[in-house]
N, C-alpha and C positions, 0 to 999 in steps of 0.2 A: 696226796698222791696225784701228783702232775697226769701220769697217765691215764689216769681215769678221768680225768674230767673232758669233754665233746662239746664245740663249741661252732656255730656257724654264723659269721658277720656278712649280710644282708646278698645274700646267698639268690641267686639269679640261674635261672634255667631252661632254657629251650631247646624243645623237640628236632630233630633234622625237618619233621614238617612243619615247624615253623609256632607251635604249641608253646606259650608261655605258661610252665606248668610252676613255676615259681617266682615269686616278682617280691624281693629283698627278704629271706628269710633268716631271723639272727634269734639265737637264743643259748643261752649255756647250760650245761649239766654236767654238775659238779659229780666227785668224788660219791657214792651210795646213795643217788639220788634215784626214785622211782618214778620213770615220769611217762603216762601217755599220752597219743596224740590222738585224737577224732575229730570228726568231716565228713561230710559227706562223698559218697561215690564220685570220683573224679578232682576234689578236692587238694589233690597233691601227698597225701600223708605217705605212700608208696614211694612217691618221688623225693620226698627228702630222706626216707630209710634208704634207698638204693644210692644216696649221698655220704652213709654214714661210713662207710666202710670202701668205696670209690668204685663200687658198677659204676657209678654215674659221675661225672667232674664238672665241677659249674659254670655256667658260662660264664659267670664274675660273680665275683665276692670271693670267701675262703671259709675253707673248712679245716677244724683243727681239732687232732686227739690229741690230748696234752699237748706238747709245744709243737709237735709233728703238724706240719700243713699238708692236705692234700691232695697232692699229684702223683702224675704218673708213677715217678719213680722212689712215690714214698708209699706206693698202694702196698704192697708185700708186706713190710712193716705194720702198715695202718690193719689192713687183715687179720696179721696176730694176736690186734689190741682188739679188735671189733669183731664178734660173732653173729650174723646175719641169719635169724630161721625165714627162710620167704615163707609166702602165701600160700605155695605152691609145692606140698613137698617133691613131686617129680624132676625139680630144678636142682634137689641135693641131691638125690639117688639115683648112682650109676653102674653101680661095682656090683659084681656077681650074689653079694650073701649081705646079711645084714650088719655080719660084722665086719664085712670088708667095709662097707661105706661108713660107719662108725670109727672105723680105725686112719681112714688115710688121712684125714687132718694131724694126728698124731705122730703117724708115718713123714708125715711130710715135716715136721716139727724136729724130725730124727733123733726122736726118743727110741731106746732099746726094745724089742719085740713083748718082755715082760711088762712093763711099763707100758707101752699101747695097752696092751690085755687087761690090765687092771681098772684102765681108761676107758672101753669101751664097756665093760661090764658095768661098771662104777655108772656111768652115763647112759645105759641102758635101761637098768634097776632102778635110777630115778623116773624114769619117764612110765615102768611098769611094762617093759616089751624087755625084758632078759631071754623069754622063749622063743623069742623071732630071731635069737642071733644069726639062725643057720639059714633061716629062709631067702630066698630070692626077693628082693623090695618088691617087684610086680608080680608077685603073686598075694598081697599084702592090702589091708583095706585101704578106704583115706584116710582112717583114726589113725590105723596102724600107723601109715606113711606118716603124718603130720608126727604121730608121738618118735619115728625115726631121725626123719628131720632137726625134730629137737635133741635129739641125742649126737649126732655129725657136730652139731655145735658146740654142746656143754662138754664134751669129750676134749674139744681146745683149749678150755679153761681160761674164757677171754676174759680178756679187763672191762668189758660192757659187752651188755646183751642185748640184741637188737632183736625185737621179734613183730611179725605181719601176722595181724591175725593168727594166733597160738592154739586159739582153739578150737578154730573152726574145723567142723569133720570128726572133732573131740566126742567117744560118750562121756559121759557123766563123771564115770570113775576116771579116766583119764584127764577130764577138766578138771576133777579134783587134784589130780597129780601136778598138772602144768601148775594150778595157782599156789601148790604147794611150793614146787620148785620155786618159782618166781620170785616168792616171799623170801624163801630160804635165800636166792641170792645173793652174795653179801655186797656186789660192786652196783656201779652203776648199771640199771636198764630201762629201755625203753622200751613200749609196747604200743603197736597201732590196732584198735582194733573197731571195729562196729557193736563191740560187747560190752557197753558201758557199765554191766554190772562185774564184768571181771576188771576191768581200768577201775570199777572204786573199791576191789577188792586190794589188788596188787600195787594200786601207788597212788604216792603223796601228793603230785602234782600235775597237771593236764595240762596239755597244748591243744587248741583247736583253730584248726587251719579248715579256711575258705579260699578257693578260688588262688589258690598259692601264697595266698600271706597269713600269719599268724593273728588270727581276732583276740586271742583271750589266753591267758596263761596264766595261774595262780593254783590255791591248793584244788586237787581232786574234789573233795566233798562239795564246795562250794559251788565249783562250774559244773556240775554236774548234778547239783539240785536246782538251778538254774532255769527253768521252763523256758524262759523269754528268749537266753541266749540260746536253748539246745533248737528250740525251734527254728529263729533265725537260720539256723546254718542244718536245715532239714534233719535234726535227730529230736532222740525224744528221752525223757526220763527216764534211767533206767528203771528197770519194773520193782526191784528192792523196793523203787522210792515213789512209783504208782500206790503204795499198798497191797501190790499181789506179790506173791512169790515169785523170789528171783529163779533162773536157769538153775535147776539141779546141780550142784559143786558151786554156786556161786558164794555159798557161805560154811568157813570152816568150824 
């Protein structure tokens, strides 16, 4: 399945001030592939997710969702195929109630009013927020937001999932739910997060980007039992693999 697979050849990026926030970034992900990325703070792993779906356009190189290259006037397209949860969920939430903002990606999709509705429910009920439909997002915690946020998206039914930090602002029960989902999903995703104990719950393989290039890429368990490499690039063992107890949801 061509469309599923995201691919970026030696992918180059600067700031309007002048910030080389990527300097040649290439790597492919295939068809059902579960891949994170970690780094340290300022690192770039933000900056190549806001690449995946065209916020961001490179300054050279290319980016490709299946055969589709990345510009301007392929973003609309590229969008469909790529589901974006930011960091942020304030950045998705704008519509009056919780199921207006769950619904307009849908809406926009110009699927029939029934069919939204099934969508949003469907998308909500996974994330464990069905009783927030009616609520206004700002009156709503950051769990809450974050677990909305993830719902705006899964509601699209993308061919890859792109998520920033998933569970941060998560409780417990709710991080159980994200790494449910995540598992359940059948396409391609990607996950950037500082949670190394949810990146070796959710997927097969790790990207670790420094300073805008990619250091190390291979299976999950491996770089990520790693002392030497996690240290270099300022993180640490997840705690699973300290010998203490992981993050409550971290294991199902």
């Amino acid at each position: 399945m061509s469309h599923h697979l995201l691919e970026f050849k030696d992918v180059r990026f600067r700031y309007p001030d002048g910030t080389e926030a990527l300097k040649g970034v290439s790597f492919l992900i295939t068809h059902g592939e579960s891949v994170g990325i970690v780094g340290a703070n300022g690192a770039g792993k933000s900056t190549v997710l806001l690449h995946m779906n065209g916020h961001l356009l490179p300054t050279s190189g290319a980016v490709y969702v299946g055969e589709v290259p990345l510009r301007k006037e392929t973003r609309s397209e590229i969008r469909r195929k790529v589901g974006v949860v930011f960091q942020n969920p304030d950045d998705q939430l704008f519509m009056p109630t919780v199921f207006d903002d769950v619904a307009f990606g849908p809406l926009n999709l110009g699927l029939p009013p029934d069919r939204v509705r099934e969508r949003v429910h469907e998308a909500l009920r996974l994330v464990n927020a069905l009783e927030l439909a009616d609520k206004p997002p700002h009156h709503l915690s950051g769990g809450q937001k974050s677990a909305v946020a993830i719902a705006t998206v899964i509601a699209m039914k993308p061919d890859i999932l792109v998520m920033d930090e998933p569970a941060a602002s998560l409780d417990p029960k709710s991080r159980r739910s994200v790494i449910g989902l995540l598992n359940s999903f059948a396409h391609s995703k990607i996950v950037a997060s500082h949670d190394l104990d949810l990146i070796l719950d959710v997927c097969a393989r790790c990207l670790v980007i420094r300073d805008g290039t990619i250091v190390a890429d291979g299976p999950a368990p491996g770089i990520l039992s790693d002392a030497t490499l996690l240290a270099e690039n300022n993180l640490e063992l997840p705690l699973t693999l300290q010998g203490r107890p992981g993050r409550e949801g971290a294991r199902q």
